[in-house]
C-alpha positions in Angstrom: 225.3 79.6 114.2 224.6 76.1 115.9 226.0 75.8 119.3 226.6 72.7 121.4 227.4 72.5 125.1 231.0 71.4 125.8 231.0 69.6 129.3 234.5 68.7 128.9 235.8 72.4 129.1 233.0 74.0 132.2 229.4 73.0 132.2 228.3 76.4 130.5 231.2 76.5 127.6 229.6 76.9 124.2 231.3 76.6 121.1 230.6 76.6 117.5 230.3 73.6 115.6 230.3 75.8 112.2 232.5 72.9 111.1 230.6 70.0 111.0 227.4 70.7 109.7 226.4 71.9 106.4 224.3 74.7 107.3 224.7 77.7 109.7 221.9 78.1 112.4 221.2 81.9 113.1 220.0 83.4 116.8 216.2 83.6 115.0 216.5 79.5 113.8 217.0 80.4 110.4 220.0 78.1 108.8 222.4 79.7 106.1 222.4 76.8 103.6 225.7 75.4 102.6 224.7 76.8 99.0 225.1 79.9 100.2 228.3 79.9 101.6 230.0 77.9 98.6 228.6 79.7 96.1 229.7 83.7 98.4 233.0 81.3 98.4 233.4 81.1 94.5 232.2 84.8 93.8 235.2 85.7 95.9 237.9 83.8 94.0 236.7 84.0 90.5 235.0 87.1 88.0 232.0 84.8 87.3 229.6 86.6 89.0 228.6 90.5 89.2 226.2 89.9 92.2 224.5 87.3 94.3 220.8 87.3 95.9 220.1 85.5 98.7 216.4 85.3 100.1 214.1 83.4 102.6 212.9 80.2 101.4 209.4 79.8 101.3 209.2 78.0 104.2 211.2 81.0 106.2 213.6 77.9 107.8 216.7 78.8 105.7 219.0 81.8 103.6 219.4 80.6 100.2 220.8 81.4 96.8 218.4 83.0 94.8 220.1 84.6 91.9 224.0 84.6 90.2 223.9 87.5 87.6 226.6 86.7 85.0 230.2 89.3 85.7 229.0 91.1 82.2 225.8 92.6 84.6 226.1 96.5 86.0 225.0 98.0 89.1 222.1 99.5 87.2 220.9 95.7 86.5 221.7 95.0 90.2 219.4 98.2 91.1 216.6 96.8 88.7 216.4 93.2 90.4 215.9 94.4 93.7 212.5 93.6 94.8 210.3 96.4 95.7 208.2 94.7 98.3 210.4 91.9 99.9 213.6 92.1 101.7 217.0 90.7 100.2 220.8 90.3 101.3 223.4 90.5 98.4 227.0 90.9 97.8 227.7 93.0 94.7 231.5 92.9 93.1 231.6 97.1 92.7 234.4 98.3 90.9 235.4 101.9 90.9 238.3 104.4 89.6 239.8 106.8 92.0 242.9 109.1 91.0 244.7 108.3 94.3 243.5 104.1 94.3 243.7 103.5 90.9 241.2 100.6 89.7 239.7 98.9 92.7 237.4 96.2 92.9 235.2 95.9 96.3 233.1 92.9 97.7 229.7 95.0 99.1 227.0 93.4 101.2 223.8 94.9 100.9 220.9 94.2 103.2 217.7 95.8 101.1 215.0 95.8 103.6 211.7 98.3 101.5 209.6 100.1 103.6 206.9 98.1 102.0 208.1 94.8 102.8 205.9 92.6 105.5 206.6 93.4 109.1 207.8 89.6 110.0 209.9 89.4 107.1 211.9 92.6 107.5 211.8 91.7 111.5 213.4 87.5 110.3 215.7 89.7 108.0 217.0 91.9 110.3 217.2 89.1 113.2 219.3 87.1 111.1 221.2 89.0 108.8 224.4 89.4 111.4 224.7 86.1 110.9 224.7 85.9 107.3 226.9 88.6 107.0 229.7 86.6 109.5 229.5 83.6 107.4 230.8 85.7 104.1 234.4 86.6 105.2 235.9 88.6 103.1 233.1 91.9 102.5 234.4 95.3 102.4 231.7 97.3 103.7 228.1 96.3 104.3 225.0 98.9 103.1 221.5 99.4 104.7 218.7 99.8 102.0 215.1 100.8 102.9 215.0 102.4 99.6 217.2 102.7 96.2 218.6 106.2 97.4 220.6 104.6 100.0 221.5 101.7 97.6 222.7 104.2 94.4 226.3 103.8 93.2 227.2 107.1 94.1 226.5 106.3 98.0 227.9 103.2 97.6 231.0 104.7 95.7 231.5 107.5 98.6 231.5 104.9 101.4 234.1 102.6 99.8 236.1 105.8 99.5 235.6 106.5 103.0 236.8 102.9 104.3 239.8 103.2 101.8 241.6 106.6 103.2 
């Protein structure tokens, strides 16, 4: 997040200015593109989307959108586009039956780091993802991957139940 110095308030009196630009600069100078943001926005409020990817762009400056899957898309497709060797953040719409819940429909961040992912990108992943995942109000729960065990539905499933007792 972009900070400025207030010298109006005390001389060392940040605050954000989240506001006024179209991007949000993380701690490791990676911004969060606008894109991003809009398009988490509209997953939220609408059944367009089953899951969003968001990646480095090439140039390792900025978090953008990478991939809308349409809402007809299961967690089994989501499984199947994680990369094996790169890292990823996504938020999945999961949707699960419980006797007690009923139908429930959950907003899931995921931040899929593989063991066999490059050492600077997991470390620009992991330096940068708190701030990615404060931009997207509105996530239920948030799930470490270093591999698709700790990804499956079941595990994702039990944890949602967990949050919702």
């Amino acid at each position: 997040m972009a900070l400025v110095q207030c010298d109006l308030l005390a001389p060392n009196f940040r605050r954000s200015t989240r506001a006024s630009f179209p991007f949000i600069m993380s701690q490791t100078g990676v911004k969060i593109d606008a894109e991003v943001i809009n398009a988490f926005n509209a997953f939220k409020m609408s059944s367009e989307h089953r899951y969003l990817y968001f990646k480095m762009s090439d140039d390792k400056k900025s978090v953008v959108l990478e991939k809308a899957a349409p809402f007809s898309s299961t967690y089994a497709d989501f499984l199947k586009d994680l990369p094996a060797n790169d890292c990823r953040y996504a938020v999945v719409n999961f949707e699960y039956t419980t006797e007690s819940d009923g139908h429930r429909s959950k907003i899931v961040f995921v931040n899929w780091s593989p063991e066999g992912a490059p050492v600077k990108s997991k470390m620009v992943y992991a330096g940068t993802k708190n701030d990615v995942r404060k931009a997207l109000v509105g996530v239920s729960i948030e799930v470490q991957g270093t591999d698709l065990s700790e990804v499956d539905e079941t595990e994702v499933f039990n944890r949602l139940k967990a949050v919702s007792k």
